[in-house]
Each structure stands twice: as C-alpha cells, then as structure tokens.
N, C-alpha and C positions, 0 to 999 in steps of 0.2 A: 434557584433558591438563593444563591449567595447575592445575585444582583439586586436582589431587593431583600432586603430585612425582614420587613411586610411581611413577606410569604411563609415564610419558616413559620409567624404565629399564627398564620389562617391554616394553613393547610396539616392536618394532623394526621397524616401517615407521609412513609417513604417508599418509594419503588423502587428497588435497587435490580440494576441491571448487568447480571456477569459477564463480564469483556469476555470473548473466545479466544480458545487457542490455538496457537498457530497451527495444527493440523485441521482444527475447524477453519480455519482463515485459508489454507491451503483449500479445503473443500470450496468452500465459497468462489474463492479466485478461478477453479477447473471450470463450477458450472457457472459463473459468468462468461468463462470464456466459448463455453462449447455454447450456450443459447447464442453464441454471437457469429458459430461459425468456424472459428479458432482451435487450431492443434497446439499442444504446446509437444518440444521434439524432448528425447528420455532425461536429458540431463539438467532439467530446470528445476524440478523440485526441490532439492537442497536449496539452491540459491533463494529461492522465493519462501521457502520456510522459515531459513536463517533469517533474512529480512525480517518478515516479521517475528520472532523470536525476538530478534533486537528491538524490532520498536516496543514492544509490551513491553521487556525490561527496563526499557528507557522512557515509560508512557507516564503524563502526566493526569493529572485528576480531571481533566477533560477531554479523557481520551476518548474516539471512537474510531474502535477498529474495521465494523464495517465500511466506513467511509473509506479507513486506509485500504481494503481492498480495493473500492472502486477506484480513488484515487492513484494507486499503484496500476490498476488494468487500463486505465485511459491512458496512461503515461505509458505502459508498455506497446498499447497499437499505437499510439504516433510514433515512437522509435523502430517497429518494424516496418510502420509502411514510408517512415523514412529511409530503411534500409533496403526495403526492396525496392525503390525508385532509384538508388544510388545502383547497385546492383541487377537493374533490371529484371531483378526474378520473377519467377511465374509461378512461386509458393507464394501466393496471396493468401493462404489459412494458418501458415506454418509459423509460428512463435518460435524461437532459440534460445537459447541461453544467453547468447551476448547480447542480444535485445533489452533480457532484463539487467544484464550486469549493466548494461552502460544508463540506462534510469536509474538502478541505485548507487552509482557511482555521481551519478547527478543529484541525487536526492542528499546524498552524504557530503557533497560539497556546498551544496547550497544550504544546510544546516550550520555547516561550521562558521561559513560567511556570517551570519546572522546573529553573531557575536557584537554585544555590546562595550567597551573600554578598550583598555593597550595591550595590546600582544607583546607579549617578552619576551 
C-alpha cells in the first residue's frame, strides 16, 4: 500500500494480519522441523524462543515472522550438517543447541555490521 499512493484510494478495506508469538513461532519451528525429519535435543527451546522474543521486540513494520521461522530453520540445518561433516557424526536427525547458538550468533553479527555512518 505505501509503494504506491494509488492503492490506499482504490482499495477500501484493510486486512490486518497478527504477527505470532514466539511460543506460536516455537510451534511452527518443532513441526517444520519434524515434517523434515529433525530432532531437536532438550536444551534448545529457550534459545530458539528467546531469538525470537528478540526479533518481535525489535521488528519493524514489515515484519514477517513466519519467514523468520523459515529463514532461522534453513540456517539452522546447514550449520548442523556443517557440523556433522566436521565431526563425522552419525546423528544426521539430531539438532543441538550450539547448532542454533552459533546461527544467531551469526545472525546478530551480521545485523550489527549493517550499520550505516562512524562508529565512536
């Protein structure tokens, strides 16, 4: 609607769509990962909640949190099946926790880089 002006004066309703919370976002992330296969082991929930907890409170007016699931769960199997080829493991199903800590440890650095002007 805002890309175009136009639109605001043709189109005469709006559909407002409630962003989920992050225990809905936690639901979503479990069954994308089990349609896919994927365990995750006891101690990932907090971290993967917290995540998103933070991005909602940090989200901006074009937010979409489904995508950040997906985009969080792609990111998290290329980091484990990076780690099970370093590793040689034979939990090819098995999620961890540091799987995901070291994606949002990447997700959070590559946000801060993306800074425009001088650092002081």
């Amino acid at each position: 609607m805002k890309a175009n002006a136009g639109f605001e004066s043709r189109i005469q309703f709006d559909i407002k769509f409630e962003n989920y919370k992050e225990a809905e976002l936690y639901q979503i992330f479990i069954n994308m990962l089990k349609q896919e296969g994927f365990k995750l082991s006891r101690n990932c929930k907090t971290i993967v909640e917290d995540y998103f907890k933070n991005e909602i409170n940090n989200s901006k007016d074009n937010f979409s949190n489904g995508r950040l699931v997906r985009n969080l769960t792609e990111k998290i199997k290329m980091e484990q099946a990076n780690r099970i080829i370093k590793e040689k493991s034979n939990n090819l199903d098995l999620i961890i926790a540091d799987d995901i800590k070291a994606v949002v440890e990447k997700i959070k650095t590559k946000s801060s880089n993306n800074r425009i002007g001088f650092r002081v």
